[in-house]
C-alpha positions as CSV (number, residue, x, y, z in Angstrom):
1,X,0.0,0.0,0.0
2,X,1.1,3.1,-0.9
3,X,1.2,6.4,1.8
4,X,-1.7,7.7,0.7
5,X,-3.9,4.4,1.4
6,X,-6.6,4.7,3.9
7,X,-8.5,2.1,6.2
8,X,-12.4,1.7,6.1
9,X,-14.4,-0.2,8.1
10,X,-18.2,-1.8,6.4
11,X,-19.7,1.3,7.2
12,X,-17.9,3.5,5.1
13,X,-15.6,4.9,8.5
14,X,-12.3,6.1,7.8
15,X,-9.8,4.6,10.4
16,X,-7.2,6.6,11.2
17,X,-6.4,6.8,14.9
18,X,-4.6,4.3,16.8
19,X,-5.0,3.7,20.6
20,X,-2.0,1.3,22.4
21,X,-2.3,0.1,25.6
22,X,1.6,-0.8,26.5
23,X,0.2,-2.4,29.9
24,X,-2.4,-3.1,31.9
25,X,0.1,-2.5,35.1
26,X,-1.0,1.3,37.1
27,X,0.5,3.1,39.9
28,X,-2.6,4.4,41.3
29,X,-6.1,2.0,42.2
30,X,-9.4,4.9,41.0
31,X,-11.9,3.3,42.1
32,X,-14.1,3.5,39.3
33,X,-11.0,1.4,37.4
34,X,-9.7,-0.7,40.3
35,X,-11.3,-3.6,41.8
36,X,-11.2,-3.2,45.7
37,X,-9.8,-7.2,45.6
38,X,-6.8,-5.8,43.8
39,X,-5.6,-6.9,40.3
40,X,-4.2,-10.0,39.0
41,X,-1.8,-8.6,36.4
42,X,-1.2,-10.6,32.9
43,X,2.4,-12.5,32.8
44,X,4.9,-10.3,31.1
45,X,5.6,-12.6,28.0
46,X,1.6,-12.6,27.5
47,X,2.0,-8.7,26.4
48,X,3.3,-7.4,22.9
49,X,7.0,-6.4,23.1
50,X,8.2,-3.0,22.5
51,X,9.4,-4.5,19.3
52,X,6.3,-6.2,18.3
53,X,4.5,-2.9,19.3
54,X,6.3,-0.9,16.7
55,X,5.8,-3.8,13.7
56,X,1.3,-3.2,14.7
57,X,2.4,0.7,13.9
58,X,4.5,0.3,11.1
59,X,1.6,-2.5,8.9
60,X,-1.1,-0.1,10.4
61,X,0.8,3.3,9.4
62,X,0.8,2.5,6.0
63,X,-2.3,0.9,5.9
64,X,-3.5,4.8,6.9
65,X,-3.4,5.0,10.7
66,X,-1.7,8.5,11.2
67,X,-2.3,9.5,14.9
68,X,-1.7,6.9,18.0
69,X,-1.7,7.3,21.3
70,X,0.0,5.5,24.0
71,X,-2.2,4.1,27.0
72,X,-2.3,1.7,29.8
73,X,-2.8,1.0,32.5
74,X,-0.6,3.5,33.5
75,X,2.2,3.9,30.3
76,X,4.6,5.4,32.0
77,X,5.7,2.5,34.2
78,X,6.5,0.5,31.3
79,X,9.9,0.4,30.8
80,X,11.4,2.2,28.0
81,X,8.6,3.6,26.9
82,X,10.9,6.8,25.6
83,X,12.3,4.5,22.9
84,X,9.0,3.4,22.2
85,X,7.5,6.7,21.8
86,X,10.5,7.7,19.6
87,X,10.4,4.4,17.6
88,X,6.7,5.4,16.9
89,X,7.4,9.4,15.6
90,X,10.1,8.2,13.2
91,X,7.6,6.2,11.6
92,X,7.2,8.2,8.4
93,X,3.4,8.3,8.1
94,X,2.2,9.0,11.7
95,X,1.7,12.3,12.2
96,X,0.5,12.7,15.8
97,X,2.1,10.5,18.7
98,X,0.1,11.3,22.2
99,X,-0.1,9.9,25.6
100,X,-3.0,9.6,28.2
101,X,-1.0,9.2,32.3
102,X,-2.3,9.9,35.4
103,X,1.0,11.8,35.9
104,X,2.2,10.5,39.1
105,X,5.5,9.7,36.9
106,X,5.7,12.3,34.2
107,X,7.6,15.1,35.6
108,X,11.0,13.4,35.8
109,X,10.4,12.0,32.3
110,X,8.6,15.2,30.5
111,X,12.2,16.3,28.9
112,X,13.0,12.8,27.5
113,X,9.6,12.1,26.5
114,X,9.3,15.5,24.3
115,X,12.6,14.9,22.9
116,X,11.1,11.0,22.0
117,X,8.9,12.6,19.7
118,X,5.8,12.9,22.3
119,X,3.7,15.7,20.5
120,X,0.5,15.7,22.8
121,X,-0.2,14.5,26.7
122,X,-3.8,14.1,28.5
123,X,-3.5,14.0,32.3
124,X,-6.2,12.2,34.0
125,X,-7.5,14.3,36.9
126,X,-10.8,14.0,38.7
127,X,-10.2,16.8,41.6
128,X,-8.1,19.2,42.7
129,X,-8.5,18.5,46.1
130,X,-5.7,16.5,48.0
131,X,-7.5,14.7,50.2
132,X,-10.3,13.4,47.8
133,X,-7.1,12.6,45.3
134,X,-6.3,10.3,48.0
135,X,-9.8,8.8,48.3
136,X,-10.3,8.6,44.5
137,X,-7.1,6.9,43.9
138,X,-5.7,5.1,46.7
139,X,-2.6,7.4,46.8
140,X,-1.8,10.8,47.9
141,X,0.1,11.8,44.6
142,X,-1.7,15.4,43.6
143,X,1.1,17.2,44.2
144,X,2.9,14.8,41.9
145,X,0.0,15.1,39.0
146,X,0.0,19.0,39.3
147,X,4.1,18.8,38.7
148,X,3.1,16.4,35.0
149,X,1.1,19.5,34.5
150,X,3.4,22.1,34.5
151,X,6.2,19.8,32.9
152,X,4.4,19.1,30.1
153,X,3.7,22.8,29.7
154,X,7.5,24.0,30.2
155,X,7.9,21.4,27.3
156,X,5.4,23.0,25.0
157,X,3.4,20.2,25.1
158,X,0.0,20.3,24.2
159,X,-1.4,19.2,27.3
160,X,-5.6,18.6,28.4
161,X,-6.8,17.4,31.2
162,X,-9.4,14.8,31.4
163,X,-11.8,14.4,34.3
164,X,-14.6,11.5,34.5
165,X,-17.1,13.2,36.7
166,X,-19.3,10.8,39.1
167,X,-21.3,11.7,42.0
168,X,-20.3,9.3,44.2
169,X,-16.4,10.4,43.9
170,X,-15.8,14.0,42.7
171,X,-19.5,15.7,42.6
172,X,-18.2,18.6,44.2
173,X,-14.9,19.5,42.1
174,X,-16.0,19.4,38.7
175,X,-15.7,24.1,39.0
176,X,-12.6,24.1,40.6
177,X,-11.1,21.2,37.5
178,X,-12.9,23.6,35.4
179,X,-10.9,26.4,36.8
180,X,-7.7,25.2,35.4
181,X,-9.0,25.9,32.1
182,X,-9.2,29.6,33.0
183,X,-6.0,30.0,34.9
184,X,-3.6,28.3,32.2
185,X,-3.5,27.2,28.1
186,X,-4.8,24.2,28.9
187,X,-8.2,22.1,27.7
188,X,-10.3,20.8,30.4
189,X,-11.9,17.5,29.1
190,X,-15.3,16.1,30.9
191,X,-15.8,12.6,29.8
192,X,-18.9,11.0,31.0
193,X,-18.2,7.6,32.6
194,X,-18.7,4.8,30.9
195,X,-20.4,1.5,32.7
196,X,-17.2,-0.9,32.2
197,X,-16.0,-2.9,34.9
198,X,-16.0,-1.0,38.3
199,X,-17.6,2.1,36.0
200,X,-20.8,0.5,36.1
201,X,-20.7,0.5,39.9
202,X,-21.4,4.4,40.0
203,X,-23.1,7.0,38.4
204,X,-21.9,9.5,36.4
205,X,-22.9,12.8,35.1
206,X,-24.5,13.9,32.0
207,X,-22.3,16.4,30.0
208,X,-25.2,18.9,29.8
209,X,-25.7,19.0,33.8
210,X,-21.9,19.6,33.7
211,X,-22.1,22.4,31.4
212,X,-25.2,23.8,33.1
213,X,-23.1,23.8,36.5
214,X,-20.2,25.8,34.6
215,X,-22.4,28.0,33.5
216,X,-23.7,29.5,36.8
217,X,-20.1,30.2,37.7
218,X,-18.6,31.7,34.6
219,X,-21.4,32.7,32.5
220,X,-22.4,32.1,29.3
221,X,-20.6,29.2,27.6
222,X,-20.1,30.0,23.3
223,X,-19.7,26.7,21.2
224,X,-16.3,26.3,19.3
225,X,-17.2,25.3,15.5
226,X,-13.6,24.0,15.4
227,X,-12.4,20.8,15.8
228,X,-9.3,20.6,18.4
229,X,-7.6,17.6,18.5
230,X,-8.1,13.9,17.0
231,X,-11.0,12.7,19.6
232,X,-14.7,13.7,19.7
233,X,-15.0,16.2,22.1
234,X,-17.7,19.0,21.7
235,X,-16.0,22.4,22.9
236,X,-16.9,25.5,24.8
237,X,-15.1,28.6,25.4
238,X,-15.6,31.3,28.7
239,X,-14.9,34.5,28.6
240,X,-11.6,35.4,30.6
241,X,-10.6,31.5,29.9
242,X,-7.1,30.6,28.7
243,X,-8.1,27.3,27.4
244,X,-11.7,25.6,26.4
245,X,-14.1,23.2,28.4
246,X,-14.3,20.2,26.3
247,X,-17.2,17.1,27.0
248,X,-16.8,13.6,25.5
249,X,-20.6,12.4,25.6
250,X,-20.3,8.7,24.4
251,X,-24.0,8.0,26.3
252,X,-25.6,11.5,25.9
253,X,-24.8,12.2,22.7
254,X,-23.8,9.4,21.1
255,X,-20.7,9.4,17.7
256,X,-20.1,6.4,16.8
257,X,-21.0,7.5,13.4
258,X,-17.5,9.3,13.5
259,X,-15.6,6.6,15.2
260,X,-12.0,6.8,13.5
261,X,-10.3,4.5,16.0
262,X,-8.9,0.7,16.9
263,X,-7.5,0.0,19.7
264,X,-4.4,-2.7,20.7
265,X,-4.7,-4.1,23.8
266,X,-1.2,-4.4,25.9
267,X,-2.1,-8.6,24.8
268,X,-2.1,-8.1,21.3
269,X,-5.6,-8.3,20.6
270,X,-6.4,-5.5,18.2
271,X,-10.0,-4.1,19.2
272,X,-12.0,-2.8,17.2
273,X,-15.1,-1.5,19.5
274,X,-15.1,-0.4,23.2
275,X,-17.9,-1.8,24.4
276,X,-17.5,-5.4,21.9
277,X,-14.8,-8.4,22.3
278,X,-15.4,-8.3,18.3
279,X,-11.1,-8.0,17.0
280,X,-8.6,-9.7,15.9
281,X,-5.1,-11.3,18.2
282,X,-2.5,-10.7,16.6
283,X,0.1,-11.4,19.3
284,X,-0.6,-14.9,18.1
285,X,-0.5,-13.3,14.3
286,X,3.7,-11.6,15.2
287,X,5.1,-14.7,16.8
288,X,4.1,-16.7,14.0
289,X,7.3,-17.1,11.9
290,X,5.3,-17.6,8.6
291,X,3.2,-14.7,8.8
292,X,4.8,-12.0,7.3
293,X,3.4,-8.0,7.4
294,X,1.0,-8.6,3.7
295,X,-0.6,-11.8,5.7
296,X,-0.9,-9.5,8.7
297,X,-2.4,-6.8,6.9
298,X,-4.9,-8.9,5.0
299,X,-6.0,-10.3,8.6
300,X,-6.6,-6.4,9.7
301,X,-8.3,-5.6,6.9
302,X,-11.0,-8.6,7.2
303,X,-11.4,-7.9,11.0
304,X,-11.7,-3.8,10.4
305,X,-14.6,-4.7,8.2
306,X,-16.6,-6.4,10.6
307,X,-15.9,-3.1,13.3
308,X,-19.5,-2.6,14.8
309,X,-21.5,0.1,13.8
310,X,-22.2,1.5,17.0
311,X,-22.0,0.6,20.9
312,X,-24.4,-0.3,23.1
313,X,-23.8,0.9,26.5
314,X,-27.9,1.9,26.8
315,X,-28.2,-1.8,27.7
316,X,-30.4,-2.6,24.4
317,X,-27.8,-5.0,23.3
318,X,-25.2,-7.1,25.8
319,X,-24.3,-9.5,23.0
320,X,-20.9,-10.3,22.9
321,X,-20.3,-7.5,25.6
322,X,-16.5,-7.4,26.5
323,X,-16.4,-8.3,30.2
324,X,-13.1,-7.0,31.1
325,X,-12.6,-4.3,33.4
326,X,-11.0,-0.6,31.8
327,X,-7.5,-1.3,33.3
328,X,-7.6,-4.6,30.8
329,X,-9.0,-3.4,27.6
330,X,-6.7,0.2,27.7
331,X,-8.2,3.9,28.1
């Protein structure tokens, strides 16, 4: 295939965007992730080697996927992930390398990581508040998380800040996570939580009801027509606001119509729907000496055509539900 190929799924979908998880390993336990009984983590020769990592990117780069982002687990306590990331950006037809951390880790790294080729970072941050940090995520690491904020900015990253609002866990800080979008350049991200695993334990909150809140502290919010960034988010902007107030409504308002995106799971399996087990392993696929990348590819291809149409989170349809928890399947 040549560069300017392009991947499409049976509805007509152009994928583009890759999302790896590198390992399903985290430094902190959020409870709407985390069983309370604790984890049992795969074996380390079940996941995808850095190597085998980079072989997925290079058949899927040229096969059109030109944006991936590196997930986990927790990424960063993979080891070598740097290389990784840089292995990725020389790859001549990705465009966009990006990460998704908690940032518990990311301040030491931030130099390294930039100079890897990492173009974009999303911190995951639910509150602002130390105390509920601790509560939220088993560890008392805010300081540490505000640090991979201002690192990734002294870096000229482009950074935004992700927050999964739920009453049960951070009802009252969704202003003050809001905030940070006023005080710095930064893009504040509320994604409504979806009902995986431990998710579908609590209850989260509506995108609108969030906007409505932010509205009775900083006025009137004005829709941005543009699009910023690779994901779905619908933005906002405030008046006296450095950054915007972004909302990812996968239940609310519903885009799978627009989906662009696989996912690899940190086992290999290459996903093709959150909410389905419908995919393809293709650990199996690498370590099989007499498949080589156009037997590969032809596999992809067959598998990206059968990519469902849409999710079903509403409950209408649990058919071949994936049954993993969020920490397993990659954020």
């Amino acid at each position: 295939m040549d560069e300017e190929s392009a991947m499409v799924d049976g509805v007509g979908r152009t994928i583009d965007y890759l999302r790896i998880s590198v390992t399903d390993k985290c430094n902190l336990r959020c409870q709407y992730c985390m069983p309370k009984e604790g984890i049992k983590l795969m074996p380390h020769e079940a996941l995808l080697t850095l190597e085998e990592i980079t072989r997925v990117c290079h058949i899927l780069a040229e096969m059109g996927i030109k944006k991936i982002r590196i997930t986990g687990g927790e990424p960063l306590v993979r080891k070598n992930i740097g290389k990784l990331i840089a292995d990725i950006h020389a790859i001549p037809q990705i465009e966009d390398v990006a990460i998704t951390t908690n940032g518990v880790l990311f301040a030491p790294m931030a130099e390294e990581l930039h100079r890897a080729g990492l173009d974009r970072v999303n911190l995951s941050l639910d509150t602002r508040d130390g105390k509920n940090f601790a509560q939220i995520t088993g560890k008392d690491e805010l300081a540490a998380a505000e640090q991979a904020m201002e690192s990734a900015l002294e870096q000229g990253m482009t950074l935004k800040i992700n927050c999964v609002p739920c009453r049960q866990l951070n009802d009252a800080d969704v202003v003050a996570v809001a905030q940070l979008a006023k005080e710095r350049p930064v893009d504040v991200r509320f994604i409504e939580l979806m009902p995986i695993g431990c998710g579908a334990s609590f209850d989260g909150i509506p995108s609108e009801e969030i906007l409505r809140r932010l509205e009775a502290v900083f006025g009137e919010a004005e829709a941005v027509a543009e699009r910023r960034g690779n994901g779905p988010a619908e933005y906002y902007s405030f008046e006296g606001f450095q950054g915007k107030i972004g909302f990812i409504s996968p239940l609310s308002h519903k885009f799978c119509d627009r989906c662009n995106r696989v996912r690899l799971t940190a086992e290999g399996r290459l996903k093709l729907c959150l909410h389905y087990d419908h995919g393809i392993d293709l650990r199996e696929l690498l370590r099989d000496e007499t498949m080589d990348n156009e037997h590969i590819r032809e596999r992809i291809i067959r598998a990206v055509a059968q990519k469902p149409e849409a999710h079903h989170f509403e409950g209408l349809d649990d058919k071949d539900a994936d049954k993993r928890k969020m920490y397993q399947i990659g954020g």
